[in-house]
C-alpha positions in Angstrom: -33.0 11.6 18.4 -29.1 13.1 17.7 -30.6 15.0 14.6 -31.2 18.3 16.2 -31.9 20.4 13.4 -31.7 20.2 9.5 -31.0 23.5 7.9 -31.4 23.0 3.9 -29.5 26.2 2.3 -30.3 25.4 -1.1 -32.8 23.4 -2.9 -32.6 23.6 -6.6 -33.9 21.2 -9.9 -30.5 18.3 -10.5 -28.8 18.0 -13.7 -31.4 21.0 -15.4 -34.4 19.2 -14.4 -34.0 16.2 -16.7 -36.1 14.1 -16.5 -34.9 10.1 -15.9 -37.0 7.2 -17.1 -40.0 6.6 -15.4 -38.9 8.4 -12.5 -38.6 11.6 -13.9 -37.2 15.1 -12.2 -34.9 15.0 -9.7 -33.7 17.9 -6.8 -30.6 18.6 -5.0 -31.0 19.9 -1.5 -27.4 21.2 0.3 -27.8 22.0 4.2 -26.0 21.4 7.5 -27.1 19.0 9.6 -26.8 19.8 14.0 -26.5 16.6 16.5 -26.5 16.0 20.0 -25.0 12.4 21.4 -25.1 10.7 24.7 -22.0 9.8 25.3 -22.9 7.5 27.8 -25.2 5.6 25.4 -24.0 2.3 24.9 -24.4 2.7 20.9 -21.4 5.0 21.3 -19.0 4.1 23.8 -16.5 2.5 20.6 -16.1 6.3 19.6 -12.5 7.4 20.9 -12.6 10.2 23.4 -15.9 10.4 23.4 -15.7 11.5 27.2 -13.7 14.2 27.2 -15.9 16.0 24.5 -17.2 19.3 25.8 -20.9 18.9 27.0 -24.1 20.9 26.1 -26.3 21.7 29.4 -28.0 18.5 28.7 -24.9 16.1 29.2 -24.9 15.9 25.2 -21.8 16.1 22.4 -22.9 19.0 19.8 -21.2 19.1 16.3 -22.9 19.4 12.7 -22.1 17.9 9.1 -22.5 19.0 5.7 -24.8 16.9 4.0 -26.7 17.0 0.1 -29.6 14.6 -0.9 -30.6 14.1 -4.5 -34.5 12.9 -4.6 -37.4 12.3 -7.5 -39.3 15.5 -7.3 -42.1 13.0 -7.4 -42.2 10.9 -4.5 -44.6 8.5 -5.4 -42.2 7.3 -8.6 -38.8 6.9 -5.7 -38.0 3.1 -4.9 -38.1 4.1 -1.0 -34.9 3.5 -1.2 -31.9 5.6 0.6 -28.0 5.1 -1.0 -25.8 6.9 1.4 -22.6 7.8 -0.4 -19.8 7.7 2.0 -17.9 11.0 0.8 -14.1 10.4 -0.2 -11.9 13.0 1.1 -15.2 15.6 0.8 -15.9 14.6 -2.3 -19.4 12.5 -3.5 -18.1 9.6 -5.4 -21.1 7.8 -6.3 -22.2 9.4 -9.6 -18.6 8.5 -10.6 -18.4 5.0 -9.9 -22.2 3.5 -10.2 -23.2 6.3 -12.8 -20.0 6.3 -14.9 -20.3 9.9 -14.9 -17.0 11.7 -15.4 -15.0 14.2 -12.8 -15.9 17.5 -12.1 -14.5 20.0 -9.8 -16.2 19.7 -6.2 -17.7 23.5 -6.7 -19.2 22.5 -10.3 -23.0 20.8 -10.7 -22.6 17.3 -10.2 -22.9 15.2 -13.7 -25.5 12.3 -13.5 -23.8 10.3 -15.9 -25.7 7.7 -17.4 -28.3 8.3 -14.3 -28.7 4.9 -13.2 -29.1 5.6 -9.9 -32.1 8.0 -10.8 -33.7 5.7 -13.0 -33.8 3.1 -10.4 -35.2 6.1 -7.7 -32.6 5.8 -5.5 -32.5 8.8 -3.0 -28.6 9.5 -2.6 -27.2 11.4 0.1 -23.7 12.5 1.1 -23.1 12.9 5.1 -19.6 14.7 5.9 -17.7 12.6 8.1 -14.2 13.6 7.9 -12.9 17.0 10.2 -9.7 18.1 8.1 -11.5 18.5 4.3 -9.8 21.8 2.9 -11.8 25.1 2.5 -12.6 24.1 -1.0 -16.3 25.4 -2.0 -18.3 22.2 -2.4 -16.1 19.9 -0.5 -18.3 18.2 2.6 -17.1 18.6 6.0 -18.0 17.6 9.8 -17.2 20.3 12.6 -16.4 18.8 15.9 -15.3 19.2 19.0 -11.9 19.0 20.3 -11.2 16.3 23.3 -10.1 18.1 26.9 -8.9 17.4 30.1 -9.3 18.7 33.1 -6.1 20.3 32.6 -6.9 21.5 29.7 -6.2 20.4 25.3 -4.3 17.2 25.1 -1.3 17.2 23.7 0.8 13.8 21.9 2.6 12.4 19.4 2.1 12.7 15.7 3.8 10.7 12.4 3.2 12.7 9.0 4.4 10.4 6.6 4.9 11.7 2.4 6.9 10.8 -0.8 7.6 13.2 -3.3 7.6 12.7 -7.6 9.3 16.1 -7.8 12.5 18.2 -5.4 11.0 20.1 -3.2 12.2 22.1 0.2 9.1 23.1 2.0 6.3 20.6 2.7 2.7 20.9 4.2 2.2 18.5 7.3 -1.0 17.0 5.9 -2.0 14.6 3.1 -3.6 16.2 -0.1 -3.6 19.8 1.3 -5.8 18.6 3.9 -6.1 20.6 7.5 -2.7 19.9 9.3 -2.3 19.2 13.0 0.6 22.3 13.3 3.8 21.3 15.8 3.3 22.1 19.1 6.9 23.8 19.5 8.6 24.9 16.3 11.8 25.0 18.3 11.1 21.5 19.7 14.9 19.7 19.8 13.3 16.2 20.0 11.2 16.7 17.0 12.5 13.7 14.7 13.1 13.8 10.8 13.5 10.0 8.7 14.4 9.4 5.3 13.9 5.7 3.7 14.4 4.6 0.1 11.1 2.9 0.8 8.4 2.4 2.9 10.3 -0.8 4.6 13.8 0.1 4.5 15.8 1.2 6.9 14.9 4.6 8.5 17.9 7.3 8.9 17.5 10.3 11.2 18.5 13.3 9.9 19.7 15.8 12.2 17.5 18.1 13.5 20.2 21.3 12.7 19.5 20.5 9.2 16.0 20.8 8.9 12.8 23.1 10.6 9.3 24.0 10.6 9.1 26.1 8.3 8.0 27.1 5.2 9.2 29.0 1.7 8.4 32.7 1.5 10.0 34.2 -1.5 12.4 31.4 -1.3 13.6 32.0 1.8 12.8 29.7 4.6 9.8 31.4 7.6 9.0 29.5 11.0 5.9 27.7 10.5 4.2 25.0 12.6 2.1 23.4 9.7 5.4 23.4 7.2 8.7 21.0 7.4 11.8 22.4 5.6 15.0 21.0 4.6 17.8 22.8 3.5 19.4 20.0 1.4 15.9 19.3 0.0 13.4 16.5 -0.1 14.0 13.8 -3.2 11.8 12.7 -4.9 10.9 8.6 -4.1 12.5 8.5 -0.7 9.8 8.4 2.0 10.1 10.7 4.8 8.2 10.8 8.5 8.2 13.2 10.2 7.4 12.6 14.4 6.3 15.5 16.6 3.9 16.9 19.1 1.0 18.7 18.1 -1.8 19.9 20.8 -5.7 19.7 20.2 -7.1 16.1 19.6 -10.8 16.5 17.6 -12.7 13.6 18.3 -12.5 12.1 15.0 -14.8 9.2 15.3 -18.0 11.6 15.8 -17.6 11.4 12.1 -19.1 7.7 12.2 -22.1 8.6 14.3 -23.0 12.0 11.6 -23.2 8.9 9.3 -24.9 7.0 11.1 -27.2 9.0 12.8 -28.3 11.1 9.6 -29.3 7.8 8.0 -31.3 6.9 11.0 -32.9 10.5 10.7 -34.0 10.5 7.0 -34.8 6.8 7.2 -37.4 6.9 10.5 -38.3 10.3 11.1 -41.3 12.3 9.6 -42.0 15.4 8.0 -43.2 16.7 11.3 -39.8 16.1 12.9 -37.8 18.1 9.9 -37.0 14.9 8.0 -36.4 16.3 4.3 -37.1 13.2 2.4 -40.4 13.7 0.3 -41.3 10.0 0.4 -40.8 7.5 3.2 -37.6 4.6 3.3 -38.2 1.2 3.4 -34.2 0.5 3.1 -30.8 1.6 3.4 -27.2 1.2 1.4 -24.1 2.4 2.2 -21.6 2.6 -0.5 -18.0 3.9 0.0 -14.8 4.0 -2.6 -11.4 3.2 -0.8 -11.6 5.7 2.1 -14.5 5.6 2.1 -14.7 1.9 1.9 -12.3 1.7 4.4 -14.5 4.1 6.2 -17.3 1.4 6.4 -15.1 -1.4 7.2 -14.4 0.2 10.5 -18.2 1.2 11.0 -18.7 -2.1 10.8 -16.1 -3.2 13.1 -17.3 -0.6 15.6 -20.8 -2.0 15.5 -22.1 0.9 14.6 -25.5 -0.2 12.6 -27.4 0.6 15.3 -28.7 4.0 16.7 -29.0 5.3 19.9 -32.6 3.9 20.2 -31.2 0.6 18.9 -32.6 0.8 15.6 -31.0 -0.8 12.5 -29.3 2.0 10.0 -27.8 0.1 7.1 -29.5 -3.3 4.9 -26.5 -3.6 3.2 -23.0 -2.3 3.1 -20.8 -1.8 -0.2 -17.6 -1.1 0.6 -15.5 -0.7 -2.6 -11.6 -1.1 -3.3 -11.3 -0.8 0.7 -9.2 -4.3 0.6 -8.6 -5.4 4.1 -7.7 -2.2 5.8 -9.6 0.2 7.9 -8.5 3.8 8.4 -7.5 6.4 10.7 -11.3 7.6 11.3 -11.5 7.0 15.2 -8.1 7.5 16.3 -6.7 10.4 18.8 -4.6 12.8 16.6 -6.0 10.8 13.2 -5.2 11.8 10.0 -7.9 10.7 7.7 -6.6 11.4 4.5 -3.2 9.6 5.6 -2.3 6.4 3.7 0.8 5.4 5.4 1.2 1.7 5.8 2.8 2.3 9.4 -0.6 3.5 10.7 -4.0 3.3 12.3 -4.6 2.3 8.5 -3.2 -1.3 9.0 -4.7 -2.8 11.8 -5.9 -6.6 12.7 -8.3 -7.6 12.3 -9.1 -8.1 8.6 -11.3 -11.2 8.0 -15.0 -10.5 9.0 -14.5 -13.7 11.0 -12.7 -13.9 14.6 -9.1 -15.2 13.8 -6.3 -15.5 16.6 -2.9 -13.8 15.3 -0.4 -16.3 16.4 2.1 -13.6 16.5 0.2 -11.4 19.2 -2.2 -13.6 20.7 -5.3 -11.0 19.7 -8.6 -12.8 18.9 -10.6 -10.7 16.8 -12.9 -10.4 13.6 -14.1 -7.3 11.7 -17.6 -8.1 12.3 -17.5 -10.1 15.6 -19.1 -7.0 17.6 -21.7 -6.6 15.1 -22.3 -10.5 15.5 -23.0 -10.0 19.5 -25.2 -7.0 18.8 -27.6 -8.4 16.3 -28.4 -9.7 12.5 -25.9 -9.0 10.4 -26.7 -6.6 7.6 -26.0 -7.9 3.9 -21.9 -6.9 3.0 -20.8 -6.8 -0.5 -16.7 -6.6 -1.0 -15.7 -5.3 -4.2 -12.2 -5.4 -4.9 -9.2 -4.9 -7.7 -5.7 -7.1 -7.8 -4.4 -3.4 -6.8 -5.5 -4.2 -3.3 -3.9 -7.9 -3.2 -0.7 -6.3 -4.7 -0.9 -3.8 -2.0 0.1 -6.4 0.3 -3.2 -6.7 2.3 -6.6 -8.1 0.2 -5.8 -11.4 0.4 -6.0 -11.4 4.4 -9.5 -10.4 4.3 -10.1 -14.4 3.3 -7.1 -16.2 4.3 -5.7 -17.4 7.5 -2.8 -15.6 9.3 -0.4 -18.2 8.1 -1.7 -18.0 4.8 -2.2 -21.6 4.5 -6.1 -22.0 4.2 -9.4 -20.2 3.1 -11.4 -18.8 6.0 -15.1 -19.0 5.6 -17.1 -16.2 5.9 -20.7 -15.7 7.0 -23.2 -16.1 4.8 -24.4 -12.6 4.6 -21.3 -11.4 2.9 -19.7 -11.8 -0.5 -16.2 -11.1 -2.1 -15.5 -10.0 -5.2 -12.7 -8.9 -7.0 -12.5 -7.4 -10.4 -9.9 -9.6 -12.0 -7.4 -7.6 -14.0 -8.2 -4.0 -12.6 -6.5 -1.3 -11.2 -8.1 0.6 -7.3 -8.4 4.0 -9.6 -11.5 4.3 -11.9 -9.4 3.7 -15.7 -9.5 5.8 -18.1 -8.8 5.3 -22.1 -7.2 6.1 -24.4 -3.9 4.7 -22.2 -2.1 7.3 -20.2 1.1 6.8 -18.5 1.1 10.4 -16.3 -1.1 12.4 -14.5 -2.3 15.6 -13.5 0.0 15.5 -10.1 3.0 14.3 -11.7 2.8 10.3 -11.0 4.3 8.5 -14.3 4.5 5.2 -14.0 6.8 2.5 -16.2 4.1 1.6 -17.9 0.5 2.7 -19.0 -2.1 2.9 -17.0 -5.3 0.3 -16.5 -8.0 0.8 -19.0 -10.5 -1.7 -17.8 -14.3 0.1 -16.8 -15.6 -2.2 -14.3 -18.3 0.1 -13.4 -20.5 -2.3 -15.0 -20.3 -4.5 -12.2 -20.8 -2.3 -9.3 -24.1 -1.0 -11.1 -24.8 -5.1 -11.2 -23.5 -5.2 -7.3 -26.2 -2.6 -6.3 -29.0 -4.8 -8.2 -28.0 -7.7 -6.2 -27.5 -6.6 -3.4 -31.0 -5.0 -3.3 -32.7 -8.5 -4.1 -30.9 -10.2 -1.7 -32.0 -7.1 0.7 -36.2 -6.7 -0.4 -36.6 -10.3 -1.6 -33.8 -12.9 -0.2 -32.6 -14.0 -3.8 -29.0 -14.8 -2.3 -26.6 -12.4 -4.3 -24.0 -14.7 -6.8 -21.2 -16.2 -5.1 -18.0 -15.2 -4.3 -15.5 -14.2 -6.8 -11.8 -14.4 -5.7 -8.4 -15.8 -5.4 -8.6 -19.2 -2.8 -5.6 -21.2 -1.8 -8.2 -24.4 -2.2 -8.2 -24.4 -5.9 -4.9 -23.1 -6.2 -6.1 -19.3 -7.4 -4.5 -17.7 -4.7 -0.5 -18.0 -4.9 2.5 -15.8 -3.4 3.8 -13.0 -5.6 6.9 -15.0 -6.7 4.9 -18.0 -8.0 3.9 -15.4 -11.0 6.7 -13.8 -12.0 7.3 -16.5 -14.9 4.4 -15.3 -16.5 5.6 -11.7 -16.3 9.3 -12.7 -17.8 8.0 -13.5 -21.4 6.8 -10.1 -21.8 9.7 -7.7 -22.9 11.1 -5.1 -20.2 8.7 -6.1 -17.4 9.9 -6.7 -14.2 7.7 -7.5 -10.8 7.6 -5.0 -8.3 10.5 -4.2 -6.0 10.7 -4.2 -3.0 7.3 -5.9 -3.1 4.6 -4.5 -0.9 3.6 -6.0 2.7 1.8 -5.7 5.7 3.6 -5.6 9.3 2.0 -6.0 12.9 2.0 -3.0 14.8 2.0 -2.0 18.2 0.3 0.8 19.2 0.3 0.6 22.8 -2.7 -1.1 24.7 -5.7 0.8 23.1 -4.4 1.6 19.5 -7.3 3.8 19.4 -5.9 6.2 21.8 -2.1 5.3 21.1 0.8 5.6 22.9 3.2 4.1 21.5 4.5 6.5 18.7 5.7 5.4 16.4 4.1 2.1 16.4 6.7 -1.2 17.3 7.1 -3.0 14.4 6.1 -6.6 14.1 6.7 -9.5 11.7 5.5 -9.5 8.4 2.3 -10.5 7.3 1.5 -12.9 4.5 0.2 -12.1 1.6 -1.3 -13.4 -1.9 -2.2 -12.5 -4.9 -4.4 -14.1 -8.3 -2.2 -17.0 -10.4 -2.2 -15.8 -13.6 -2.4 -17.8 -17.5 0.6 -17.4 -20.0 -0.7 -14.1 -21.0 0.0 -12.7 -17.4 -3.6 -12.1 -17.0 -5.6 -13.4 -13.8 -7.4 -16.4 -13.4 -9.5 -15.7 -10.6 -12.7 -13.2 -9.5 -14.9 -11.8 -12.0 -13.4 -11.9 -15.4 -14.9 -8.8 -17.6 -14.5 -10.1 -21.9 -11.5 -7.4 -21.5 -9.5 -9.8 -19.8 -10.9 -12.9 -20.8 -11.2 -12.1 -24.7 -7.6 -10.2 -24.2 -6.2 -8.0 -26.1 -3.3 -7.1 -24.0 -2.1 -7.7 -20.3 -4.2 -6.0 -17.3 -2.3 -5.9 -14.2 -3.3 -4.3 -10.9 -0.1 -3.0 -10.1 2.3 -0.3 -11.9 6.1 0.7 -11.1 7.2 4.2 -10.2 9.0 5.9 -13.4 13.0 6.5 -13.0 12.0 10.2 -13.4 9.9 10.5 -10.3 12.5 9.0 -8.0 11.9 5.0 -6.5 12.1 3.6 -9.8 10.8 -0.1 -9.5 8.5 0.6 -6.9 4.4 0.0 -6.7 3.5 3.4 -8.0 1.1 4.9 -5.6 -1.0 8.0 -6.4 -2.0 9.0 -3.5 0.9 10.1 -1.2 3.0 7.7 0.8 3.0 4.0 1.7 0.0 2.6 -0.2 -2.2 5.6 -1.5 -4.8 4.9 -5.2 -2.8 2.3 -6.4 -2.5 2.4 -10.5 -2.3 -0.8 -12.4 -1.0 -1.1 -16.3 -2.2 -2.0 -19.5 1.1 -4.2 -21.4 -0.8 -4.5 -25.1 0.1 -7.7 -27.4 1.9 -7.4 -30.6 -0.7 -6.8 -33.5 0.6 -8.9 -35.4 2.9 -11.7 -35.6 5.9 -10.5 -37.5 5.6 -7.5 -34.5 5.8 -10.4 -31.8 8.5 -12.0 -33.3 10.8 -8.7 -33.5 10.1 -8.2 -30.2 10.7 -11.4 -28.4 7.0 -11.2 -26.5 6.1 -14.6 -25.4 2.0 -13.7 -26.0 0.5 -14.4 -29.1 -0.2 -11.6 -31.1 -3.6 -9.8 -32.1 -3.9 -11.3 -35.4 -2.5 -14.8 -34.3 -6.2 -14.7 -31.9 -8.6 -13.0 -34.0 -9.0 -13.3 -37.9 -11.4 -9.8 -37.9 -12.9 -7.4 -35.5 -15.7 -9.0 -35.8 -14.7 -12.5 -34.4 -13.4 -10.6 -31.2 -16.4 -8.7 -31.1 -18.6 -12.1 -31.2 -16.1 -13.5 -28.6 -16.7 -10.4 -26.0 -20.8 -10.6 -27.1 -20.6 -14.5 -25.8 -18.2 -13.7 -22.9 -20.4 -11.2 -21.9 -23.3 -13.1 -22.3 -22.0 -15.8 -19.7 -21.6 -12.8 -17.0 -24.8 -11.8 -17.7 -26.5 -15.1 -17.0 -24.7 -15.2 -14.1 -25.7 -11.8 -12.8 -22.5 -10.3 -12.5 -23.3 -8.3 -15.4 -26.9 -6.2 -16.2 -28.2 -7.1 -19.4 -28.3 -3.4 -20.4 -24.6 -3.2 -19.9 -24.2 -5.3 -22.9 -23.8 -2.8 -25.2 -21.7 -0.5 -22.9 -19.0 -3.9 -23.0 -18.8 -4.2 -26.8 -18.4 -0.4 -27.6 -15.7 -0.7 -25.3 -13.9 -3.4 -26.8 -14.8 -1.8 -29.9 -12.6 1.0 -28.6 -9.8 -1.0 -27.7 -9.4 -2.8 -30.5 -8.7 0.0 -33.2 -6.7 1.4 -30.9 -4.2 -1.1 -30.4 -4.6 -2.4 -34.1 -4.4 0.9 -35.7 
């Protein structure tokens, strides 16, 4: 077994000791966990640089993860039941998204929220995967191993790619203040500084007398391998790479088998062997939010659900706003955090199915290892029009020409939240953050946590007792639902001062060299473009296709998945991205109607107004009760979330009436 030890440092009553439902009390238990992998156990051999990993006197890789389980204090009221939370950048995400509990700092006591998950007696744990998390108390990290040679670290090429929303002079050579990989050389003359106006425009070098690594010590600039400075001063909207060596490669991908292997631990081992877990597991979920999602979409594609003893980890998979990307999680010199678009991040394959790029000639599918190796577990895609707009949903389901559907297997479904934004929304309507991103427009408002809870239910059925989840819920090219950008911008025209994105967002091939795992060509060669699509729309601008929540099917404004980048941030007219460069947490708007006629009319807006579609609150409230009803019914909705719906609505609608 690779679990070599469980350490528990704290163990202490969760949320007070308050009691949930039936199940009662639950406790939070915070420890380390230790491992030791064969790395010449064919479970492992996808895990890059796995073989130069130092090695204990046994032949085995050691390294250990930061891991915290929530459990029923009583074990005989727990559903047997294991949901492992894929942390996001350290951070537990579940409570958030299934619980609709709000943020907290990492170092505060986790919220339960509206406890869901406890009332169900779910046991929850967090694994740390990721090797760069900052030293933030209560962020989750893994410590591994660098990769050596016989001639000692290894040393390569690195791209660090950011865009600013304010001037700046000094930046840190990391994404989100994560653990940088410092240059090599500070002096290095080849070291290589670009500038774009966007993520695909034309790069410019500028020279390397102008600019150092460095950072700003009482304004004045101080050598510094983990800073970039330039004297003239980054601005804010242009994208800028910088390309350089760094030394010391940690082998990122022993990330995947902490994951994997703790689940395999808590899920088969007993008491007697250290297992933690008060009451035995009959199943296992994985659940992950956008890095994390993307996280287990290349888990998946590694063919990973099985241990070292060939065991089966995961049921079912929920991998949530991931779209069709994977990540940099297994990659030599990866940057986890990273969400530039010319990266690891953006590789074929992206349909579960084997396709053939007629570009490149590759043959591949996301789960076509998985399909060799055994059963496939049950998949559940959940997705926003943030991800389609991103330039890269739509291939998950669509040919590499874009001309047809592809069929997937049977053991997965699709769904996309129509008229959502990748970010959890928030109300009332915002049109700034925290960290400064302001978009042209305010941002989404639409909870769709409802349907993740109903996800979970689903996929648990399909899981314990075969009741086949609902079907698939997305844009199609068959029935005309999935269309190029273009095709909707005449909906968007009859709505004053809105314009489509520009340049719009896309996906290119990229060459990495022969293993793109271990790359060596940086950066990558650029390809041709990929196609991509997005959901047609009705005269209100709102979408047509996925799972359509009462706030976009009983409207009272416009949801889009997709927002612009304010004039005062710099790259006015571009997808506004909150999450660094080239395709971070994408934010999506909320364009409310007139409220009443005479208001439409002054305005020129082409959408009928509030009062031309409602004669009271009450008939829109009725409207949203039978809307909601329908999703109910068909189980893309729990009954109990009825409620939660029309307070909503009830929200919305004296807001943008008042």
């Amino acid at each position: 077994m690779p679990v070599t030890n469980i350490e528990i440092k704290t163990r202490q009553p969760f949320a007070g000791g308050k009691s949930f439902g039936d199940v009662g009390a639950y406790e939070q238990l915070d420890g380390v966990a230790r491992f030791a992998v064969d790395p010449n156990n064919a479970a492992n051999e996808t895990i890059a640089d796995l073989n130069l990993a130092p090695r204990n006197a046994d032949g085995l890789v050691t390294f250990s993860s930061d891991f915290r389980i929530l459990q029923p204090v009583d074990p005989e009221k727990a559903n047997r039941r294991i949901l492992m939370d894929i942390p996001n950048r350290g951070k537990p995400l579940a409570l958030r998204n299934i619980n609709s509990a709000p943020e907290v700092t990492p170092d505060a006591p986790m919220d339960p929220g509206n406890g869901f998950l406890m009332r169900m007696g779910y046991t929850v744990v967090w694994c740390a995967w990721q090797h760069d998390v900052p030293d933030v108390p209560g962020m989750l990290r893994v410590d591994i191993p660098n990769a050596v040679t016989p001639d000692g670290p290894i040393s390569g090429k690195i791209v660090v790619t950011f865009q600013l929303n304010a001037p700046s002079k000094s930046e840190f050579l990391s994404s989100r203040n994560h653990r940088p990989y410092a240059a090599a050389d500070v002096a290095d003359p080849d070291a290589v500084l670009t500038v774009q106006d966007d993520e695909d425009a034309q790069e410019h070098v500028i020279p390397r007398d102008q600019w150092s690594f460095a950072r700003l010590d009482n304004g004045q600039p101080v050598p510094d391998a983990s800073h970039v400075y330039l004297e003239a001063g980054f601005q804010p909207g242009k994208v800028y790479q910088v390309i350089y060596r760094t030394t010391g490669a940690p082998v990122v991908g022993l990330g995947n088998l902490a994951t994997r292997d703790l689940a395999a631990f808590l899920r088969y081992s007993s008491p007697s062997e250290g297992n933690p877990l008060t009451s035995a597991i009959e199943h296992a979920y994985s659940f992950g939010v956008s890095q994390s999602g993307r996280f287990l979409r290349l888990f998946l594609y590694l063919g990973l659900n099985w241990d070292e003893e060939g065991r089966e980890v995961f049921d079912g998979f929920m991998p949530h706003v991931a779209g069709g990307k994977m990540g940099e999680f297994n990659h030599r010199f990866a940057q986890p955090s990273s969400q530039a678009t010319r990266s690891g991040n953006s590789l074929f394959p992206f349909s579960d199915v084997a396709q053939t790029d007629p570009e490149t000639g590759l043959t591949d599918g996301l789960l076509s290892r998985m399909s060799k190796l055994g059963r496939l577990p049950k998949i559940m895609y959940t997705h926003t029009p943030s991800e389609y707009w991103a330039g890269h949903g739509s291939l998950m389901h669509s040919d590499m020409t874009a001309s047809k559907d592809v069929a997937g297997p049977e053991e997965v479904r699709i769904y996309v939240f129509a008229g959502t934004q990748h970010a959890l929304a928030s109300f009332p309507p915002v049109d700034n953050d925290v960290d400064g991103h302001h978009g042209q427009h305010h941002f989404n408002i639409v909870d769709y946590r409802c349907l993740l809870r109903a996800a979970l239910t689903n996929l648990d059925r399909w899981v314990t007792s075969g009741e086949a989840a609902p079907p698939s819920r997305h844009p199609r090219i068959d029935d005309g639902t999935a269309v190029a950008p273009q095709v909707v911008a005449e909906a968007f025209r009859g709505i004053p001062g809105l314009k489509l994105p520009k340049p719009m967002r896309r996906f290119t091939r990229l060459d990495f060299g022969p293993d793109p795992m271990v790359p060596t060509k940086i950066p990558a060669k650029i390809g041709k473009v990929y196609p991509n699509l997005v959901s047609v729309v009705n005269q209100d601008a709102n979408e047509l296709s996925g799972i359509i929540l009462p706030f976009v099917s009983v409207p009272l404004a416009t949801h889009m998945g997709w927002n612009l980048r304010h004039d005062d941030i710099g790259g006015g007219g571009q997808i506004l991205s909150t999450g660094g460069a080239s395709g971070g947490t994408l934010r999506g708007s909320v364009i409310p109607f007139a409220a009443t006629k005479e208001e439409r009319a002054a305005s020129g807006d082409s959408r009928l107004s509030i009062e031309e579609r409602y004669s009271s609150k009450a008939e829109f409230l009725d409207q949203v009760n039978q809307a909601t009803k329908k999703l109910v019914n068909q189980r893309y909705v729990l009954a109990e979330d009825s409620e939660v719906i029309a307070g909503q609505a009830a929200e919305h609608f004296d807001h943008f009436t008042r």
